[in-house]
VOGU-3710 file (C-alpha; in Angstrom, 3 decimals, decimal comma):
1> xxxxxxxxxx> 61,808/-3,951/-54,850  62,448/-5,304/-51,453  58,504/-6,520/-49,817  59,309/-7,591/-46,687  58,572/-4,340/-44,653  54,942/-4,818/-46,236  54,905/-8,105/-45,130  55,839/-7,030/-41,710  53,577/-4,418/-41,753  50,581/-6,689/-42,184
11> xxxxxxxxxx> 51,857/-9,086/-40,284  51,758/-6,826/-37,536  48,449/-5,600/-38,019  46,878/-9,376/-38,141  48,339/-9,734/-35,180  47,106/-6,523/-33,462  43,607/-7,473/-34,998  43,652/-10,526/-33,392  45,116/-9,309/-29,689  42,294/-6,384/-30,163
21> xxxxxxxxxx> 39,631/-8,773/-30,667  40,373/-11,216/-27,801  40,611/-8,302/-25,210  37,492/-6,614/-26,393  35,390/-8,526/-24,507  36,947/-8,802/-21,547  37,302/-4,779/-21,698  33,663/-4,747/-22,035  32,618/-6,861/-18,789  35,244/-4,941/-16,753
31> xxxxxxxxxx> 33,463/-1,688/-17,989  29,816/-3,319/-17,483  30,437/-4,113/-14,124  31,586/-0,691/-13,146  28,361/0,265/-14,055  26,243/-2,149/-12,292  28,259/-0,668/-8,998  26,689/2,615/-9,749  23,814/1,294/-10,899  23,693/-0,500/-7,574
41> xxxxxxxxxx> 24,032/2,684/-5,593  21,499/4,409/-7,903  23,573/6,184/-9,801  21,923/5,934/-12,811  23,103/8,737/-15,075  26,751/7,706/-14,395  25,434/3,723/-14,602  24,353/5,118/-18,359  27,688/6,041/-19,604  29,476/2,975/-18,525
51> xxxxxxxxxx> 27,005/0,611/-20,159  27,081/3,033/-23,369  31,066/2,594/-23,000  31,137/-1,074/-22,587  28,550/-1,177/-25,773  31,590/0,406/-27,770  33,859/-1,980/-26,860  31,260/-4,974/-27,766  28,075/-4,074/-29,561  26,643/-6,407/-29,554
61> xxxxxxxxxx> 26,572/-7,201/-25,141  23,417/-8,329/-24,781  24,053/-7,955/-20,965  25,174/-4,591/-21,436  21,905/-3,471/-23,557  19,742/-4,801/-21,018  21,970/-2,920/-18,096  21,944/0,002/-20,098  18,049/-0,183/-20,467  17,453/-0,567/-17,080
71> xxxxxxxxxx> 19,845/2,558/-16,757  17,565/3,862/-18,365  14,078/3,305/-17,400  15,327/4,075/-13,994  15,633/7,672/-14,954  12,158/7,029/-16,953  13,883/7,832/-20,386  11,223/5,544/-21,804  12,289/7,022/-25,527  15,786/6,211/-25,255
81> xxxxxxxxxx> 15,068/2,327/-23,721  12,571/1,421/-26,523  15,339/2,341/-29,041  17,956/0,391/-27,576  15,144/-2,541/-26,773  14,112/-2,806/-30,448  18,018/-3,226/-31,191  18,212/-5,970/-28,666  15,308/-7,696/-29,862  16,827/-8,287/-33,139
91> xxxxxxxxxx> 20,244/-9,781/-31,830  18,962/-12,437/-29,377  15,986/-14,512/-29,252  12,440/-13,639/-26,571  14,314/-14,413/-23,986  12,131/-13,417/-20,015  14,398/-10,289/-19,732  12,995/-8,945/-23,527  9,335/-10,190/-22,064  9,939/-8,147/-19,002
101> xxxxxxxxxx> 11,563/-4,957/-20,282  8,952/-4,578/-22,931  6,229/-5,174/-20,193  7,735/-2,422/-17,662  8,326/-0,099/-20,527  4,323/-0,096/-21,366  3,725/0,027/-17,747  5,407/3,495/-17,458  4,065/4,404/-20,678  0,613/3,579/-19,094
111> xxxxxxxxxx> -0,242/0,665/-21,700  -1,803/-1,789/-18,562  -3,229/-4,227/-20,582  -1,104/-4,082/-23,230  1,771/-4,621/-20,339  0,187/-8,093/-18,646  0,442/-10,097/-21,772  4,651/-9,332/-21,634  5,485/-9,963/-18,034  3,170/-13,516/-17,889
121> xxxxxxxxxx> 5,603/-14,301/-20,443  8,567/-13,017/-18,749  7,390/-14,812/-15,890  6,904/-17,901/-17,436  10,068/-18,137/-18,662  11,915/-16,962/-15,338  9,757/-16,946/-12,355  12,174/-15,324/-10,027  11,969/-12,176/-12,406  11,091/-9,445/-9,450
131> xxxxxxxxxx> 10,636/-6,870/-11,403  8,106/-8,357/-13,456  5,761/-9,339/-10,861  6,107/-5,526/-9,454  5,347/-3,986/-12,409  2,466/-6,631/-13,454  1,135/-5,540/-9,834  1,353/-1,987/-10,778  -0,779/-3,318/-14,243  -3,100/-4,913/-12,502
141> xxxxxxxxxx> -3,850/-2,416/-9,742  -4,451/-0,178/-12,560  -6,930/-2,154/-13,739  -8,550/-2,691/-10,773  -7,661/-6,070/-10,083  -6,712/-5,365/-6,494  -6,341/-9,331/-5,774  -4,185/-9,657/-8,166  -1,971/-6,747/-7,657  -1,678/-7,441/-4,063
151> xxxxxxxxxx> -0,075/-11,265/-4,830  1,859/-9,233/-7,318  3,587/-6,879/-5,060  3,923/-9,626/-2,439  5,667/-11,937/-4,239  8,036/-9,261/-5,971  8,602/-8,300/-2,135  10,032/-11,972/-1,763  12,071/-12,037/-4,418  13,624/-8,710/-4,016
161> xxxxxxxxxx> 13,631/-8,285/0,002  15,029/-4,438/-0,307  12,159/-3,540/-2,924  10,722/-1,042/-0,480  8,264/0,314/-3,051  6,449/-3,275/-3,174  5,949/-3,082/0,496  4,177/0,798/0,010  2,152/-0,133/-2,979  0,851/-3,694/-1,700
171> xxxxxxxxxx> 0,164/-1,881/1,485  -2,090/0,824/-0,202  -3,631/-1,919/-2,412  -4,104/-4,228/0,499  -6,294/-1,236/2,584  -8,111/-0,846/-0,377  -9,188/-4,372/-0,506  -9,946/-3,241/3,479  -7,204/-6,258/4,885  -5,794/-3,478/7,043
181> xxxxxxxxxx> -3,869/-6,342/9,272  -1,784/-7,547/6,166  -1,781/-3,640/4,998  -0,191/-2,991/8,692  2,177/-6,200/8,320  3,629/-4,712/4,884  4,789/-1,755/7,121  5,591/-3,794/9,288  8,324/-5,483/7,133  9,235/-1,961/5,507
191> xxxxxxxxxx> 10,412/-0,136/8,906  12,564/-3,209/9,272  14,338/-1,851/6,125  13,980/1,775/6,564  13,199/2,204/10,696  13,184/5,972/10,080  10,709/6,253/7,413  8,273/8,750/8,661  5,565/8,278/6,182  5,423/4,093/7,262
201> xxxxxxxxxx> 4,612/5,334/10,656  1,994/7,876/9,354  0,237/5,125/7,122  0,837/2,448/9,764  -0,530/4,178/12,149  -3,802/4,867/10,274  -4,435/1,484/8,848  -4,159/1,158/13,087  -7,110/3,458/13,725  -9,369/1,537/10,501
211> xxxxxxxxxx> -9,028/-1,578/13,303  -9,420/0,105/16,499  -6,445/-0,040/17,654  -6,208/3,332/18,998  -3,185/2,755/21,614  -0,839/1,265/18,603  -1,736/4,204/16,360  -0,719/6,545/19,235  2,497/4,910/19,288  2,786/4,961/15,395
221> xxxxxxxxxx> 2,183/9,007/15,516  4,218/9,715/18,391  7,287/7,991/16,313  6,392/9,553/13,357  6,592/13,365/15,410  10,205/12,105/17,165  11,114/12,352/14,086  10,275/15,332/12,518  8,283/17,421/15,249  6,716/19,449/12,324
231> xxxxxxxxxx> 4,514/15,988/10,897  1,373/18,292/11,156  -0,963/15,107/10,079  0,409/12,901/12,586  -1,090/15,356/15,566  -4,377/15,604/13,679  -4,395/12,015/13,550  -2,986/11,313/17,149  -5,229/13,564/18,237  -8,384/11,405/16,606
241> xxxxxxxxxx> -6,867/8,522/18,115  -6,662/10,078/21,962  -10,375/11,143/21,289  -11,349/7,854/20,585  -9,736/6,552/23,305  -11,362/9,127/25,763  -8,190/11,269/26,294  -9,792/14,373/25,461  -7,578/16,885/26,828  -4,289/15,197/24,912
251> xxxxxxxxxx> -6,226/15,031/22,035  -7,522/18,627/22,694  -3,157/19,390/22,690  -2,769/17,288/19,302  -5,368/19,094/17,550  -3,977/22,935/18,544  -0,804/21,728/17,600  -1,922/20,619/14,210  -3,878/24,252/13,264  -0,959/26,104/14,791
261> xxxxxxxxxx> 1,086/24,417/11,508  -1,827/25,266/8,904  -3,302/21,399/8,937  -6,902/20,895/7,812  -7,535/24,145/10,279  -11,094/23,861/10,166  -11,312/19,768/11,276  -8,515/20,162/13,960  -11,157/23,132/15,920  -13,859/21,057/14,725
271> xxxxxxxxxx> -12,632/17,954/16,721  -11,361/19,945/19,827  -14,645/21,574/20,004  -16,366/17,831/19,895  -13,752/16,931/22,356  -14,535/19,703/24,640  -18,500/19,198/24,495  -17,563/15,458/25,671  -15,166/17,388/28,548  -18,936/19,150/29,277
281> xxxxxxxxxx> -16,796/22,251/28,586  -19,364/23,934/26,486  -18,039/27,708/26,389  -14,779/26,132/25,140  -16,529/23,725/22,524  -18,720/27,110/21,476  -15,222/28,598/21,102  -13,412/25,947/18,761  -16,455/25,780/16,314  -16,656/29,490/15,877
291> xxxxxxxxxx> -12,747/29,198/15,115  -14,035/26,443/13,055  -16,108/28,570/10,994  -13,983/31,794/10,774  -11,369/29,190/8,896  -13,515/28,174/6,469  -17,328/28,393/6,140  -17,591/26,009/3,162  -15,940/22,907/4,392  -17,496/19,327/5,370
301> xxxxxxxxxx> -15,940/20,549/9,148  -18,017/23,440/8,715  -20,964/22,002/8,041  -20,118/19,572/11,396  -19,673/22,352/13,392  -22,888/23,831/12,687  -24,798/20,893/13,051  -22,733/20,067/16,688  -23,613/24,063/17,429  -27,801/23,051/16,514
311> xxxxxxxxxx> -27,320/20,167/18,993  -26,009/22,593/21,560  -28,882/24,811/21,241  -31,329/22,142/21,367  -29,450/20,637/24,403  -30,660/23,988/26,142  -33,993/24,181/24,167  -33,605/26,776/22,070  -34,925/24,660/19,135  -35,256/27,731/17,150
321> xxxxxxxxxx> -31,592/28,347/17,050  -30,567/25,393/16,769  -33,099/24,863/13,580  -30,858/28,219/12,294  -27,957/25,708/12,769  -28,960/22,883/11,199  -30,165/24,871/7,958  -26,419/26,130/7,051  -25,361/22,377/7,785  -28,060/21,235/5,276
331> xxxxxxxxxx> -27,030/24,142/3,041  -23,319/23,132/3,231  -24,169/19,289/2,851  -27,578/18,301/1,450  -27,193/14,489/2,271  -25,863/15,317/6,201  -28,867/12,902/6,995  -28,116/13,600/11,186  -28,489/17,257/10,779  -31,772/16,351/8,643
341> xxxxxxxxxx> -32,852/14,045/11,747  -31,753/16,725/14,342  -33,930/18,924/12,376  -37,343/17,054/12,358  -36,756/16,883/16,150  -36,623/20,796/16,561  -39,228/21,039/14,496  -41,350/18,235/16,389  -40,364/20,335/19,807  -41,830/23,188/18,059
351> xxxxxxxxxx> -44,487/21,601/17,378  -44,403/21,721/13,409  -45,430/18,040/12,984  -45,304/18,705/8,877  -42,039/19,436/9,020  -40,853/17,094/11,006  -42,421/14,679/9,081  -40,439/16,466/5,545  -37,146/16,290/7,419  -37,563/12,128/9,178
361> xxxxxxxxxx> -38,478/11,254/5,535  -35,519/12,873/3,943  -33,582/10,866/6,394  -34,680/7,632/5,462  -33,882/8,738/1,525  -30,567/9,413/2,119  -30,096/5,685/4,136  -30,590/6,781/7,948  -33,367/4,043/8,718  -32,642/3,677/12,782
371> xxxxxxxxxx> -35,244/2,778/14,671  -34,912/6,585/16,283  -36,372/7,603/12,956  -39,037/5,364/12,671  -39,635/6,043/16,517  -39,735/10,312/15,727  -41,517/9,471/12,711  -44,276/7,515/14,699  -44,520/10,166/17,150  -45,596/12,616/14,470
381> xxxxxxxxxx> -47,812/10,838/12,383  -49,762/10,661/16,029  -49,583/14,281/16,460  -51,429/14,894/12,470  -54,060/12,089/14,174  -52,234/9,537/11,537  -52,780/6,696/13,886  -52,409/3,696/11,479  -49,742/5,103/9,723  -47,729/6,821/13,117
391> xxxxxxxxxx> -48,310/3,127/14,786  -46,870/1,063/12,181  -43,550/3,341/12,079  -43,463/3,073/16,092  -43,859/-0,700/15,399  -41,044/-0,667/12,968  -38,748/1,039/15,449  -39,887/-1,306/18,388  -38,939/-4,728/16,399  -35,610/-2,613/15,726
401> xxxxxxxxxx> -35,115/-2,653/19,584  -36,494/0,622/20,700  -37,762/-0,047/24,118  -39,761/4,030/23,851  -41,337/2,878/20,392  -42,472/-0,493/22,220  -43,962/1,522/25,265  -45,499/3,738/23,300  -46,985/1,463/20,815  -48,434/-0,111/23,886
411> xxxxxx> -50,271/3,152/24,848  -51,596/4,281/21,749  -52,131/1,443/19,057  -54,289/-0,846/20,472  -56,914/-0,223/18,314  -54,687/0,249/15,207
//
């Protein structure tokens, strides 16, 4: 029996074997690298199958099973990653990227603490690891350490220059932590990157108005509407910002603009209805707060515009209206301490000394200790003949600086 064709045969496959294994690899980058170019343009689902391909060719790619984890956790299959993690884990040694991947993967499962003790490992062993630092930020805000997060999400900024979501979440941690400059400076960097991201210009522009800088968050708002003349918020907001920069009448516009597209209905009439009183337009502020009202009678707005309509009335001494006023404010809000104060005056001008006295105590419980209180508080006690107690209130209020408490002391409290 002639063997030779056997011999061939195996020959042949040997040498197929051997031509199969040397182009496997090879095959396998050329595969994985297609997939970090979708991956790249966030294409993750596609990004998936070409790392699962390039796993066929080589199983054991340790670049492509931490590609194809990435994959995804990007599209927040946190099941599938773990699987292919714990497969990882077993072919190479803790290496930063098995540190960080295991970290970011308890992150999204919501494991914080479990998460910090992975990515200070990860970070040990690579500290240019980006992604760890953001997601040890996200930990740590999470926990409440605000510091910390905010160093986090910096420093994964400077790593990774185009990681816009950094910039957003150090911002928001940063206002927390009230550093609204360095909150503003975030934005700044992120509408460098993205110069027509409406929402920077929103937030910018109110981490603007927490420093006063009224005419900046103007221009923040007015960006923000150019482009997309249906940002309801950004009128409310520009409109707040005219107001406190005395523009009433713009900020009168903002505010109309912002009800007329459903926003916070009952604050925007609220505010034009302050900003009209401050025009000395009263018919017209009288007019916004009943609009006010008629949106909704249950709101914190609501309960400003009744206590602004009590002020009215007492403005033209009808304290007994206004008292009517200031009781569905109260009712609304039982800590609205001003409406509490504007109360105890009415009821002073009425001539109801008691409860005066009930509603200038309840102001001082809820923290409103001005030397107006102490001053209204003095002048009451005097009216019930409380003269020892009524002069050491108006003596309170004139070492607070009120030049009426210091008169008056003067006048009556000689002998006390």
């Amino acid at each position: 029996m002639n063997k030779k064709p056997v011999v061939s045969v195996v020959i042949i496959l040997a040498v197929f074997v051997v031509i199969l294994f040397a182009i496997k690899s090879p095959i396998s980058r050329s595969i994985n690298e297609k997939g970090l170019n979708s991956y790249h343009a966030n294409e993750y689902q596609l990004a998936e199958k070409y790392f699962r391909k390039a796993l066929l060719w080589k199983r054991t790619s340790s670049v492509a099973m931490i590609n194809l984890i990435k994959s995804q956790l990007a599209q927040e299959k946190t099941t599938d990653a773990r699987k292919v993690l714990e497969k990882l884990k077993k072919i190479i040694p803790p290496q930063a990227e098995t540190f960080g991947l295991e970290g970011q993967l308890l992150v999204m499962e919501d494991q914080f603490e479990a998460s910090i003790s992975f990515l200070n490992q990860a970070i040990e062993r690579d500290s240019l690891l980006s992604y760890a630092y953001y997601y040890r930020g996200i930990a740590r805000a999470n926990l409440n350490d605000l510091d910390g997060a905010a160093g986090d999400y910096l420093t994964a900024q400077k790593l990774d220059q185009a990681n816009i979501d950094a910039l957003k979440k150090g911002a928001i941690v940063l206002s927390k932590l009230e550093n609204f400059e360095a909150a503003i400076e975030s934005y700044n960097k992120l509408l460098e990157l993205d110069p027509s991201n409406t929402d920077a210009f929103l937030n910018r522009g109110s981490f603007k108005m927490k420093i006063f800088d009224y005419p900046g968050a103007i221009d923040d708002f007015t960006s923000a509407i150019s482009l997309d003349d249906k940002q309801a918020e950004a009128y409310f907001n520009r409109g707040k910002s005219y107001a406190n920069a005395e523009a009433y009448e713009k900020a009168i516009t903002d505010f109309n603009k912002a009800a007329q597209l459903n926003y916070n209905i009952a604050g925007s009439n609220y505010n034009s209805g302050l900003a009209s009183l401050r025009l000395n337009q009263p018919q017209e502020a009288k007019k916004y707060l009943s609009k006010a009202l008629k949106s909704d009678t249950e709101s914190k707005h609501s309960g400003n515009a009744y206590h602004l309509l009590g002020v009215m009335e007492m403005m033209q001494n009808k304290n007994g209206d206004a008292i009517d006023y200031f009781d569905k404010a109260i009712e609304i809000d039982p800590t609205y301490a001003d409406a509490f104060y504007n109360r105890g005056i009415a009821y002073g001008l009425l001539q109801k000394p008691q409860k005066a006295l009930n509603d200038l105590n309840k102001c001082l419980e809820l923290g409103k200790n001005s030397s107006d209180v102490y001053f209204a508080m003095g002048v009451q006690k005097i009216n019930l003949n409380d003269f020892a107690s009524g002069c050491k209130d108006l003596r309170t209020a004139a070492d607070m600086g009120n030049k009426q408490a210091s008169d008056m002391s003067k006048r009556y409290c000689k002998q006390h």
